[in-house]
N, CA and C atoms as an extended XYZ file, in Angstrom:
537
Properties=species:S:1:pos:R:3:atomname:S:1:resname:S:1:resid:I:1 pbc="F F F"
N       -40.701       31.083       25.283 N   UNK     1
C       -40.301       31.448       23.935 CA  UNK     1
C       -41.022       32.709       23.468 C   UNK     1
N       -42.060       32.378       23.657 N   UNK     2
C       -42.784       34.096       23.569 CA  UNK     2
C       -42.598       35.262       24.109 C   UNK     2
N       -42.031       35.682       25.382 N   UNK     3
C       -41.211       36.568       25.741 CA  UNK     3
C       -40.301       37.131       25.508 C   UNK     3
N       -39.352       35.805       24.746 N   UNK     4
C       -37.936       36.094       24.012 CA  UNK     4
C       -38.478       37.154       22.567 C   UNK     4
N       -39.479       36.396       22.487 N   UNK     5
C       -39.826       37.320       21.158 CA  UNK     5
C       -40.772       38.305       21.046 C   UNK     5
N       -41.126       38.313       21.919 N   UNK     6
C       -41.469       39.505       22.387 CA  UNK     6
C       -40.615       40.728       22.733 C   UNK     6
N       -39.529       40.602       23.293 N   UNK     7
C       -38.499       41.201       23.868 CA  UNK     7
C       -37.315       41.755       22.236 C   UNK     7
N       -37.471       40.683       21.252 N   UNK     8
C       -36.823       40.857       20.415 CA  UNK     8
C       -37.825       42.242       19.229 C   UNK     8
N       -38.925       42.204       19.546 N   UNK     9
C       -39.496       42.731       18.696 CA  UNK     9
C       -39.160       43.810       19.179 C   UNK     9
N       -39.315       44.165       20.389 N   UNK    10
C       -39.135       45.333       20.779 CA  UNK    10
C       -37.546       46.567       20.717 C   UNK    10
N       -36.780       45.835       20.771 N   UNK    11
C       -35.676       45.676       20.641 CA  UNK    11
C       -35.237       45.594       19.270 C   UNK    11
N       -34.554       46.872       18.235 N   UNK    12
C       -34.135       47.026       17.224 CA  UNK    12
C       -33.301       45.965       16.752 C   UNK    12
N       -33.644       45.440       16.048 N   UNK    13
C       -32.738       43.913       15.904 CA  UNK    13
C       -31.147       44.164       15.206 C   UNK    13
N       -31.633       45.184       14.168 N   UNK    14
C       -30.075       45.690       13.724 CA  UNK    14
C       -28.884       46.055       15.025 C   UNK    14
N       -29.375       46.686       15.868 N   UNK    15
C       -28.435       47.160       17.346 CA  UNK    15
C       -27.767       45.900       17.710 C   UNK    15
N       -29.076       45.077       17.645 N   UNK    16
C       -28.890       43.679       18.400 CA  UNK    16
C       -27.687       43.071       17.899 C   UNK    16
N       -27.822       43.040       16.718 N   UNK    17
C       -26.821       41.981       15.989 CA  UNK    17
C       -25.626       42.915       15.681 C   UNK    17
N       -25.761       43.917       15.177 N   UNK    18
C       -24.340       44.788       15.482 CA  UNK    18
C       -23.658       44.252       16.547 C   UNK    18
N       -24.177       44.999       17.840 N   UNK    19
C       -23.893       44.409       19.360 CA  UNK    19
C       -23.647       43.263       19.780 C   UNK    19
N       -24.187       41.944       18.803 N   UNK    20
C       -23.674       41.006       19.231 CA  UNK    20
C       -22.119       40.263       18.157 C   UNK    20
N       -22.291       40.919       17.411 N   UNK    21
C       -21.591       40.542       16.070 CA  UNK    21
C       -20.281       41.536       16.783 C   UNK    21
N       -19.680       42.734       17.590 N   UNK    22
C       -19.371       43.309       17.955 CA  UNK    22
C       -18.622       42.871       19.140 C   UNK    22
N       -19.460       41.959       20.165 N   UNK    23
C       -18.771       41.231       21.145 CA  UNK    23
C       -18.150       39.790       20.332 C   UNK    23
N       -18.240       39.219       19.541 N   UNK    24
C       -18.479       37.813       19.699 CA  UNK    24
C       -16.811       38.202       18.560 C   UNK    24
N       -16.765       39.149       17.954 N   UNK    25
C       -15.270       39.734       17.358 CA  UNK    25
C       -14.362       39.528       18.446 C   UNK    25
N       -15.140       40.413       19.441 N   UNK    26
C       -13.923       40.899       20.388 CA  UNK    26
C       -13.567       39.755       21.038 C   UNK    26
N       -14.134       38.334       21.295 N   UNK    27
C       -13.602       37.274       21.696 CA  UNK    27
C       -12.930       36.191       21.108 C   UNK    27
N       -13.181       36.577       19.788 N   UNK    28
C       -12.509       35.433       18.741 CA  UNK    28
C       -11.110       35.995       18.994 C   UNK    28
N       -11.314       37.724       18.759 N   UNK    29
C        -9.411       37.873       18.222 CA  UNK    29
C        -8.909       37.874       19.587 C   UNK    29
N        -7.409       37.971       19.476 N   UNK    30
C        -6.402       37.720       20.686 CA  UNK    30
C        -6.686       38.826       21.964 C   UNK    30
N        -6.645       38.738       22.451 N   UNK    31
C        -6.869       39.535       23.878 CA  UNK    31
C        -5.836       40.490       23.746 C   UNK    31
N        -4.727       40.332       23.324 N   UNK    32
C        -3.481       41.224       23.362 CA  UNK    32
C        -3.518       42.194       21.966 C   UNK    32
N        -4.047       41.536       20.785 N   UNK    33
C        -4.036       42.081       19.847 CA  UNK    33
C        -4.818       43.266       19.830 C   UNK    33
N        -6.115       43.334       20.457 N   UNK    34
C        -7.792       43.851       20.885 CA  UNK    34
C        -6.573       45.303       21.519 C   UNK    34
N        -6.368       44.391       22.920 N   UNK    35
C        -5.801       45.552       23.725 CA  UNK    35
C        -4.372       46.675       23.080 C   UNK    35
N        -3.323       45.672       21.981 N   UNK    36
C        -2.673       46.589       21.331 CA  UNK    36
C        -3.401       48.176       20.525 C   UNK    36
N        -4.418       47.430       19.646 N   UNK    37
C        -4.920       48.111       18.759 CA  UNK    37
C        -5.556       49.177       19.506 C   UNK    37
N        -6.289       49.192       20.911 N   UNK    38
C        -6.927       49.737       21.506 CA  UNK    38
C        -5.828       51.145       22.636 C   UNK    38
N        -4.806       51.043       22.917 N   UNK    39
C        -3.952       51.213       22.947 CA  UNK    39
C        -2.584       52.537       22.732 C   UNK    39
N        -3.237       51.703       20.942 N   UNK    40
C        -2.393       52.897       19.697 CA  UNK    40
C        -3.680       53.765       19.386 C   UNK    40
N        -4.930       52.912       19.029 N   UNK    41
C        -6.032       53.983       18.497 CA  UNK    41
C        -6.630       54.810       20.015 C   UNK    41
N        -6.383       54.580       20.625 N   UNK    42
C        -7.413       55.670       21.590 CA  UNK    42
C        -6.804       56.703       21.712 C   UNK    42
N        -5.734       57.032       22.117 N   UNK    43
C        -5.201       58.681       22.086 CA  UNK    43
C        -5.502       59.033       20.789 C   UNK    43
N        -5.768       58.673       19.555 N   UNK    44
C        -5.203       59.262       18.186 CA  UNK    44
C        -6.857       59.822       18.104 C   UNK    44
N        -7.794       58.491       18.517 N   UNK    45
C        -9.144       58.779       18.358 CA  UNK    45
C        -9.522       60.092       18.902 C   UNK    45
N        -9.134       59.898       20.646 N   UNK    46
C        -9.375       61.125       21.490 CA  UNK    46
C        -8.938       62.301       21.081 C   UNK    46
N        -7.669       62.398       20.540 N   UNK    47
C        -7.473       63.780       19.995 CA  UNK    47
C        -8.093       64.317       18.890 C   UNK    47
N        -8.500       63.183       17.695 N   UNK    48
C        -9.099       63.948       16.913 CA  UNK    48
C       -11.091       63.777       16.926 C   UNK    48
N       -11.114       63.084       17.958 N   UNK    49
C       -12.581       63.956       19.024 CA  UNK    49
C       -12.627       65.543       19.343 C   UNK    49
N       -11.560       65.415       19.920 N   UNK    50
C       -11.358       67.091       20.631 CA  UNK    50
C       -11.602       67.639       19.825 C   UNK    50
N       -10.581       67.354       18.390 N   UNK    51
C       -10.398       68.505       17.583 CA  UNK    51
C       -11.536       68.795       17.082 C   UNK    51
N       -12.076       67.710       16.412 N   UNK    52
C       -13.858       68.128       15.974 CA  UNK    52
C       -14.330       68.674       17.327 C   UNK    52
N       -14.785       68.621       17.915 N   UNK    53
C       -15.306       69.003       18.962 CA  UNK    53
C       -15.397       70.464       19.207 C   UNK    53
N       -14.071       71.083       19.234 N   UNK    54
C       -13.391       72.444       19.666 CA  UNK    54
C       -13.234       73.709       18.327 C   UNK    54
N       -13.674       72.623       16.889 N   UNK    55
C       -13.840       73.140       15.828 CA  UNK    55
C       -15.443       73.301       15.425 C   UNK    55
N       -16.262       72.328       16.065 N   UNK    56
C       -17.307       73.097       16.126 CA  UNK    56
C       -18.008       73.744       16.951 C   UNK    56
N       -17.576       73.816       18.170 N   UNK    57
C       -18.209       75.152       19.007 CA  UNK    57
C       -17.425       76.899       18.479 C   UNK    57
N       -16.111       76.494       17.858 N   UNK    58
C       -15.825       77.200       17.230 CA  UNK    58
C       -16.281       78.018       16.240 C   UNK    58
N       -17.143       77.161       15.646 N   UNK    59
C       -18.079       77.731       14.468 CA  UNK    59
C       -19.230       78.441       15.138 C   UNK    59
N       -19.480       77.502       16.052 N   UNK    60
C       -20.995       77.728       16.378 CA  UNK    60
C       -20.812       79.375       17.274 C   UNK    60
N       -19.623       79.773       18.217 N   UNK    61
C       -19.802       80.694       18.865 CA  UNK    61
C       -18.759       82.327       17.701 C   UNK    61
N       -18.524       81.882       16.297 N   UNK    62
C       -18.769       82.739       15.067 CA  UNK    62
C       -19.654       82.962       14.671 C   UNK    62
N       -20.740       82.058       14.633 N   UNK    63
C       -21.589       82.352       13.799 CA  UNK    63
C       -22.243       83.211       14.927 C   UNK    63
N       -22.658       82.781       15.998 N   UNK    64
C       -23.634       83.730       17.008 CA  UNK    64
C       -22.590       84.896       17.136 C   UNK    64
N       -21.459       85.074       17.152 N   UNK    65
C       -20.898       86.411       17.263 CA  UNK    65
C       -21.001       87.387       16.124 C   UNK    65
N       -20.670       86.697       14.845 N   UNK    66
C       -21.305       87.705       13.650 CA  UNK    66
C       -22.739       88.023       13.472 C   UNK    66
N       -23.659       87.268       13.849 N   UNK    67
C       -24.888       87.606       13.767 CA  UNK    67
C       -24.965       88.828       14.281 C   UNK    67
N       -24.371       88.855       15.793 N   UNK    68
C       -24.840       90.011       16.641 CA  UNK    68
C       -24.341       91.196       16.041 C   UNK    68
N       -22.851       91.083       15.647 N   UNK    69
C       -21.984       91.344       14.836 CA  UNK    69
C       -22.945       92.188       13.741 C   UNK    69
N       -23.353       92.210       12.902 N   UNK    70
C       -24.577       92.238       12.001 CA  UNK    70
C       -25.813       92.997       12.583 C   UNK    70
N       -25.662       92.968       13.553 N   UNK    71
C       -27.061       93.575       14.045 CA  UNK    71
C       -26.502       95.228       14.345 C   UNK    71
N       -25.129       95.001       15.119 N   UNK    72
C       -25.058       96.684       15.533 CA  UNK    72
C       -24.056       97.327       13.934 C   UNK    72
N       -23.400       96.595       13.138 N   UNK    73
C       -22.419       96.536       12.254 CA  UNK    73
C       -22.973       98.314       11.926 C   UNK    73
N       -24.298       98.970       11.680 N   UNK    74
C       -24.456       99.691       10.889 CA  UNK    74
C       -23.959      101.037       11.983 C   UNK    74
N       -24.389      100.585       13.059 N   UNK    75
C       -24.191      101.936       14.313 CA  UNK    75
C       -23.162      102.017       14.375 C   UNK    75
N       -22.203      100.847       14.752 N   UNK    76
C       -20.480      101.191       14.844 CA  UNK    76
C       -19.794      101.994       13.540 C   UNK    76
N       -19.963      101.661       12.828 N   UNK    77
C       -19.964      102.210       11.002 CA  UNK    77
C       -19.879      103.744       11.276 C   UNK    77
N       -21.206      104.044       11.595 N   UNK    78
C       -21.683      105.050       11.397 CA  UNK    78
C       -21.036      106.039       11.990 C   UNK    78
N       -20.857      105.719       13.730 N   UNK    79
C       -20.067      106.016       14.419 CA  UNK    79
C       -18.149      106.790       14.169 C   UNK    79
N       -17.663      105.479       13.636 N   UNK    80
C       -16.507      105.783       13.018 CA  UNK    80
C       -16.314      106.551       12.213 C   UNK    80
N       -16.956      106.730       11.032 N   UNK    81
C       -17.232      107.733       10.114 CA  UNK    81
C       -17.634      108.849       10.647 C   UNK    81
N       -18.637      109.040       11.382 N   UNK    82
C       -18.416      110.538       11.909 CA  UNK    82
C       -17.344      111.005       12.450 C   UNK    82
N       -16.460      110.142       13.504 N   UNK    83
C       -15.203      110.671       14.144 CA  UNK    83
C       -14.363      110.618       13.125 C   UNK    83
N       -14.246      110.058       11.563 N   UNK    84
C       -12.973      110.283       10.820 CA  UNK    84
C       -12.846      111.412       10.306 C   UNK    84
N       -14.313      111.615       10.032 N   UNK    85
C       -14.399      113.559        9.345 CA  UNK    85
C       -15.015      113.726       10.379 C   UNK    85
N       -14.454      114.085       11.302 N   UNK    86
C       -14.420      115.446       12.188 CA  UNK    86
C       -12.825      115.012       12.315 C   UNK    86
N       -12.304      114.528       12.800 N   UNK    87
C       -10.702      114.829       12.723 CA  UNK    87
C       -10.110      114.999       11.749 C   UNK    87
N       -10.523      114.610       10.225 N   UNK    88
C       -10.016      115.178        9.148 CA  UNK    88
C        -9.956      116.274        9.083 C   UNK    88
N       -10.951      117.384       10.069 N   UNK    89
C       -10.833      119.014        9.485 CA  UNK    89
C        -9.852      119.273       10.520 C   UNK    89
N        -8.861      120.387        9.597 N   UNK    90
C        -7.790      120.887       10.279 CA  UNK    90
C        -7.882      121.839       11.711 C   UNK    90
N        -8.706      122.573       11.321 N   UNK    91
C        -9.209      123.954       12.688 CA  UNK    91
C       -10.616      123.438       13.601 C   UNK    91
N       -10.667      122.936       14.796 N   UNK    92
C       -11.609      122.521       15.112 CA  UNK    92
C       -12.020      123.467       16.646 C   UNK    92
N       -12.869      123.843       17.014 N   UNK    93
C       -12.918      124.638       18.335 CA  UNK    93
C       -13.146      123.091       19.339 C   UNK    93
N       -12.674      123.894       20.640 N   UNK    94
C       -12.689      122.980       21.723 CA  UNK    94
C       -14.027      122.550       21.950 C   UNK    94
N       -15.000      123.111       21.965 N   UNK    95
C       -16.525      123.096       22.181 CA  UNK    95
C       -16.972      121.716       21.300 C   UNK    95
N       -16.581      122.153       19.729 N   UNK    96
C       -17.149      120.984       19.269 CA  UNK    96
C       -16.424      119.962       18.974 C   UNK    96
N       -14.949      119.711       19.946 N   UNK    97
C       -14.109      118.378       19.861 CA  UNK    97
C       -15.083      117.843       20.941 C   UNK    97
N       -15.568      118.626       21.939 N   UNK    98
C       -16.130      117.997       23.439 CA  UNK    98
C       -17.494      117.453       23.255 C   UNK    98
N       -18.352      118.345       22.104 N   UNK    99
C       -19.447      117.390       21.196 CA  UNK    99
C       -19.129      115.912       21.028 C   UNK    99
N       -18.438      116.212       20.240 N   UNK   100
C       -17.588      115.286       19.131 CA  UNK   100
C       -17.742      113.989       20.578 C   UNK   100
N       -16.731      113.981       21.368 N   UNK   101
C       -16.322      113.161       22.578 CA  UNK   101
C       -17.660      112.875       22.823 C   UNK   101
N       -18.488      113.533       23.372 N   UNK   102
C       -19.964      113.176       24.360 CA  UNK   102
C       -20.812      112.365       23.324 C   UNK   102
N       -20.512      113.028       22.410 N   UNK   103
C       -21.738      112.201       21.370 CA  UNK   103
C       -21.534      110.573       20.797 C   UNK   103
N       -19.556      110.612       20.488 N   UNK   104
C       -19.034      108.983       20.290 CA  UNK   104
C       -19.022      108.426       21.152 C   UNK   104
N       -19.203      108.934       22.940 N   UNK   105
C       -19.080      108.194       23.847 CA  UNK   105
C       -20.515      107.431       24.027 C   UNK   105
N       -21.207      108.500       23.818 N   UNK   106
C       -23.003      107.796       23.912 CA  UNK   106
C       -23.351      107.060       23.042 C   UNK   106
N       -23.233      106.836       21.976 N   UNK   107
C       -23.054      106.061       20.647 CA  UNK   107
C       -22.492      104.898       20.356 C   UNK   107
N       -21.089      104.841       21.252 N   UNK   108
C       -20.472      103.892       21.636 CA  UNK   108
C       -20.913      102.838       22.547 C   UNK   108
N       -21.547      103.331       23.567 N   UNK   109
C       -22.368      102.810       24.345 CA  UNK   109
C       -23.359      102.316       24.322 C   UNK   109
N       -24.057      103.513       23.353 N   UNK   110
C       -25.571      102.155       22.677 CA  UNK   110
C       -25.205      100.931       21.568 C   UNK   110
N       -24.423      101.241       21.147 N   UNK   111
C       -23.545      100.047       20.368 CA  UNK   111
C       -22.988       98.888       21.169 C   UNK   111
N       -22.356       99.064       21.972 N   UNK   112
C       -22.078       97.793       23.026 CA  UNK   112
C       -23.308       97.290       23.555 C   UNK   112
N       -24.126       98.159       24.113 N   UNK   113
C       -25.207       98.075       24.865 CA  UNK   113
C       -26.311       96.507       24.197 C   UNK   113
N       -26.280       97.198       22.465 N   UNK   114
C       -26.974       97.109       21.739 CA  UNK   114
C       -26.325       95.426       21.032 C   UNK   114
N       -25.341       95.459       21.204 N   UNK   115
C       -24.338       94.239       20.681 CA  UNK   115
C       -24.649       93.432       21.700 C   UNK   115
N       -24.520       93.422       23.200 N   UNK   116
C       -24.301       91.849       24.286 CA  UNK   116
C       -25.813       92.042       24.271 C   UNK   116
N       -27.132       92.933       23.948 N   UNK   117
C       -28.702       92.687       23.792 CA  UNK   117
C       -28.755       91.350       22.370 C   UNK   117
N       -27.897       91.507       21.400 N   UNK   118
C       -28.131       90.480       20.348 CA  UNK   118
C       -28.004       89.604       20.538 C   UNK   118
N       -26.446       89.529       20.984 N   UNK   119
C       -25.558       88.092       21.794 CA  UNK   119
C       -26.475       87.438       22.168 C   UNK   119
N       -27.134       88.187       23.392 N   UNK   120
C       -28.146       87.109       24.677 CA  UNK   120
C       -29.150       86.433       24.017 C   UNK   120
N       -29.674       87.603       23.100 N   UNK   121
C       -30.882       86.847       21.893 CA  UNK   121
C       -30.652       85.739       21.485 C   UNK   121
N       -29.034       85.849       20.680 N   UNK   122
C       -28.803       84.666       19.666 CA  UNK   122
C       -28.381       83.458       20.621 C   UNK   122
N       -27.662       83.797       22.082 N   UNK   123
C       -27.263       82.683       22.812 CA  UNK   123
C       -28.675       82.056       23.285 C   UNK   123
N       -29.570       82.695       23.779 N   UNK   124
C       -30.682       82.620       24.458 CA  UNK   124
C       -32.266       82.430       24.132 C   UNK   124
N       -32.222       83.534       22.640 N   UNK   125
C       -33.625       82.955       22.213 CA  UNK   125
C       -34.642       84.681       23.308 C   UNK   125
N       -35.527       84.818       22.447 N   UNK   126
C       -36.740       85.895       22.546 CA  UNK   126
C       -37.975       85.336       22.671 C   UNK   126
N       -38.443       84.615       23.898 N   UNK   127
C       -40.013       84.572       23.407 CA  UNK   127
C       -40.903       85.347       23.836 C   UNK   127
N       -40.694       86.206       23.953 N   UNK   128
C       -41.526       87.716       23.971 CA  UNK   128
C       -42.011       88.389       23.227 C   UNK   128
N       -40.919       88.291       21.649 N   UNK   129
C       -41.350       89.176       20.428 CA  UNK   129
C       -42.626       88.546       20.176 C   UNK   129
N       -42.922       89.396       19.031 N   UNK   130
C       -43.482       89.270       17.971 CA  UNK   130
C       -43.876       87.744       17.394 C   UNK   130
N       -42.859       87.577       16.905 N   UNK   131
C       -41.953       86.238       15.896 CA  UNK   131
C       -41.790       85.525       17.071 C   UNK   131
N       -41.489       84.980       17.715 N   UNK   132
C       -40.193       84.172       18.567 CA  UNK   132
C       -39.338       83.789       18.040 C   UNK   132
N       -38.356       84.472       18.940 N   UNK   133
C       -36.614       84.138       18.098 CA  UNK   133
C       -35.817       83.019       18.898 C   UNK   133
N       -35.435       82.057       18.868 N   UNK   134
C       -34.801       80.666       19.262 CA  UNK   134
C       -33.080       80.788       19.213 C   UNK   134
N       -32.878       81.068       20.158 N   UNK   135
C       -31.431       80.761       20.296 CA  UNK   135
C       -30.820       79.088       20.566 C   UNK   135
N       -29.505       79.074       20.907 N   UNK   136
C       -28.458       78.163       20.803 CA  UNK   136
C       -29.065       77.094       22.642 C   UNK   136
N       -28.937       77.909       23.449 N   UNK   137
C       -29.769       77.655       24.532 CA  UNK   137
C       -30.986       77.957       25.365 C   UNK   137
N       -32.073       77.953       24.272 N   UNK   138
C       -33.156       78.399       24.934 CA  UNK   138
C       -34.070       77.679       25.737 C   UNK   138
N       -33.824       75.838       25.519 N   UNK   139
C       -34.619       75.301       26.281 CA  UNK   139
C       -34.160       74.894       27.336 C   UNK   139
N       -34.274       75.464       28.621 N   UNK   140
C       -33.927       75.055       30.044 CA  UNK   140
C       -33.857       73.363       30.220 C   UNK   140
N       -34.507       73.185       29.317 N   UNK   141
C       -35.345       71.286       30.246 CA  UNK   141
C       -34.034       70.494       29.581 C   UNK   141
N       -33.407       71.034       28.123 N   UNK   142
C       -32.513       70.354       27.419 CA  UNK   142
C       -31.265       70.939       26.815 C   UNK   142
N       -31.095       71.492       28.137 N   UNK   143
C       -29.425       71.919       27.647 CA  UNK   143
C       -28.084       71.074       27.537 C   UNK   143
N       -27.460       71.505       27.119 N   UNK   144
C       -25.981       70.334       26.855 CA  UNK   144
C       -25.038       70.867       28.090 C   UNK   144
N       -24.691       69.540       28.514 N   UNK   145
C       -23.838       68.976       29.384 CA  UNK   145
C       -23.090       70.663       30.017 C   UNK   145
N       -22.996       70.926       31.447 N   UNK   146
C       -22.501       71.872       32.135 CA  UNK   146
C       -20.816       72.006       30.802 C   UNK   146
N       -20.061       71.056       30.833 N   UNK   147
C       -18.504       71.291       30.262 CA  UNK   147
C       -18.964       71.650       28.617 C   UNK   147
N       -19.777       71.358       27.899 N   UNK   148
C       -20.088       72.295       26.650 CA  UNK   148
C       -20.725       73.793       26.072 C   UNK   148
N       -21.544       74.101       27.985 N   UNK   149
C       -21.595       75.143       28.202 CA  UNK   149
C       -20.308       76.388       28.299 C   UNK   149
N       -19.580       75.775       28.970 N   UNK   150
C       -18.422       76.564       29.316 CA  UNK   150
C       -17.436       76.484       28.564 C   UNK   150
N       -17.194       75.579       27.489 N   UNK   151
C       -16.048       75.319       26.315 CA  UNK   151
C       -16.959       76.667       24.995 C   UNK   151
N       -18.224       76.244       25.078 N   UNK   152
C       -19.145       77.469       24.352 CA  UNK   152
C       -18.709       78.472       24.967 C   UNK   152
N       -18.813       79.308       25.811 N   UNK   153
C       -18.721       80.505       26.789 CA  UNK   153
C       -17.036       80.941       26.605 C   UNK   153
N       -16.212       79.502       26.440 N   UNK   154
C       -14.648       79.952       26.532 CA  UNK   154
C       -14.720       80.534       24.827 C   UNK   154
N       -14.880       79.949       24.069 N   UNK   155
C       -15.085       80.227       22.608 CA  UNK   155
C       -15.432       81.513       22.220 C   UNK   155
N       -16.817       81.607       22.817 N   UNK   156
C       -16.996       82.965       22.822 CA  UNK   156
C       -16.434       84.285       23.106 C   UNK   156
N       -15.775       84.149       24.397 N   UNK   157
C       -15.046       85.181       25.233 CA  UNK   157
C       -13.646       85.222       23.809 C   UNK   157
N       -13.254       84.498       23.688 N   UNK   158
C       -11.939       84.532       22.613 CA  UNK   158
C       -12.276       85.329       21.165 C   UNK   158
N       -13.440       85.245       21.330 N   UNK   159
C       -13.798       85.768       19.909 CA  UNK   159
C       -14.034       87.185       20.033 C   UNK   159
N       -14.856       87.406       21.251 N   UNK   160
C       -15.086       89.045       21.788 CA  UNK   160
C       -13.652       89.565       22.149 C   UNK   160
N       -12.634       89.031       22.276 N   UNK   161
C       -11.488       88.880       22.875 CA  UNK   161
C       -10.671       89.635       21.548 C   UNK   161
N       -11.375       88.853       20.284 N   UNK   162
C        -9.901       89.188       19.262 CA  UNK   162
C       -10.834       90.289       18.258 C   UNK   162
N       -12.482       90.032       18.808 N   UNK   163
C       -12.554       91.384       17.845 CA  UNK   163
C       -12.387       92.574       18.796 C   UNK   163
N       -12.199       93.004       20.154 N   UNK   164
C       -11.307       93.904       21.040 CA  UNK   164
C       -10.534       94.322       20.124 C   UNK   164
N        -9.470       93.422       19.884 N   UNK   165
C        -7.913       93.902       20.055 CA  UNK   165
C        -7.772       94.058       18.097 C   UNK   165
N        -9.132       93.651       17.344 N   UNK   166
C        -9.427       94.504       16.105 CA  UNK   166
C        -9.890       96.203       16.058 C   UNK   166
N       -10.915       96.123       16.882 N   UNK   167
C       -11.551       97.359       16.847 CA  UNK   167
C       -10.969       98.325       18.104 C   UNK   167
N       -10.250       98.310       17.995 N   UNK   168
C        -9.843       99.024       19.242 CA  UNK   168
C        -8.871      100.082       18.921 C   UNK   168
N        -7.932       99.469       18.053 N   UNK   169
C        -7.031      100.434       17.298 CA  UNK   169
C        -7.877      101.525       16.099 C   UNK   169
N        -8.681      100.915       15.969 N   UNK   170
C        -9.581      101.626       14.801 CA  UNK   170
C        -9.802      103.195       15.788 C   UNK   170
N       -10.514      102.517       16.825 N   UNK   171
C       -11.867      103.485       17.861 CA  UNK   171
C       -10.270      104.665       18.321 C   UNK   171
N        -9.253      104.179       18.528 N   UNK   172
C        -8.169      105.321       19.395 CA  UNK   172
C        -7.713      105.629       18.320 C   UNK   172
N        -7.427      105.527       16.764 N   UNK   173
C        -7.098      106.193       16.312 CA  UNK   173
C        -7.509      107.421       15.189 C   UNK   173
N        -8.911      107.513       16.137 N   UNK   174
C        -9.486      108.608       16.124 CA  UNK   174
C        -9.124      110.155       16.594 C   UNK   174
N        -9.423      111.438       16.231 N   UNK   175
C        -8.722      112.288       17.699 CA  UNK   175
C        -9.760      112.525       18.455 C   UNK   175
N       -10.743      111.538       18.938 N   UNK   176
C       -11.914      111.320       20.450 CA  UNK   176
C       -10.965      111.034       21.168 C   UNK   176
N       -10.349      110.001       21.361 N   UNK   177
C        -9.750      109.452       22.164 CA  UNK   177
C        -8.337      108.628       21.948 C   UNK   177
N        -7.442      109.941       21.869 N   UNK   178
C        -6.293      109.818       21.523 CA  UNK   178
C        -5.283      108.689       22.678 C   UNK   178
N        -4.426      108.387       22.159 N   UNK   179
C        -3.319      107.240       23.258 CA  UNK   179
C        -2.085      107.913       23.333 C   UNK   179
């Protein structure tokens, strides 16, 4: 008897009796009824699992994309605006359209460069700085499951994906790099 209660102490008693209050349902009601209900609710459940699910890595790989987003926001800016006035002036010599080109191309580049450096931060975490900065996966010992890695990673890519096919029309309809 002392073992039993021993064993019980240890053992969250609320779980317990949930868990047993939980089976001792599932044998009173009808076997067929259990299995109907089980049945109709599991696809309805499973899908709207997913959906939470796929709505918050959703969030989660926005929010790490605007952050980074945020970090270069002022260089790309800056960038654009210089190439809008310089193609605003009507008479331009070839010399300094080819400026113009070398300088948005390098600029452009430290901007990307400077954007997947944030990303990795915010996906990954800095413990090198200063501060230490903590990303989404920084602890090796406790990462989430290989398939939430890669539903994260698909999320992400979609998002770099649709701000592409935002900024892209912006960047060519510049006269740097005409289409």
């Amino acid at each position: 008897m002392d073992f039993i209660k021993e064993k019980l102490n240890k053992v969250n008693l609320k779980r317990f009796l949930y868990f047993g209050s939980v089976v001792v349902i599932t044998f009173i009601l009808n076997d067929e009824f259990v299995s109907e209900i089980l049945s109709t609710a599991g696809p309805y459940s499973l899908a709207i699992s997913l959906t939470l699910l796929v709505t918050l890595l959703w969030f989660i790989a926005g929010l790490v994309i605007f952050r980074a987003l945020f970090e270069v926001g002022a260089s790309f800016t800056l960038m654009i605006f210089i190439a809008d006035r310089f193609c605003a002036i009507e008479s331009v010599p070839t010399q300094n359209l080819d400026a113009l080109k070398s300088l948005f191309l390098f600029g452009m580049g430290f901007v990307v460069v400077r954007f997947f450096n944030a990303l990795w931060i915010q996906l990954f975490g800095n413990k090198k700085a200063k501060k230490p900065v903590y990303g989404i996966f920084n602890d090796p010992e406790n990462l989430p499951p290989k398939g939430m890695i890669t539903l994260s990673g698909i999320t992400i890519g979609l998002f770099l994906w649709q701000l592409y096919l935002v900024f892209s029309p912006i960047v060519s309809n510049t006269c740097v790099i005409p289409l």
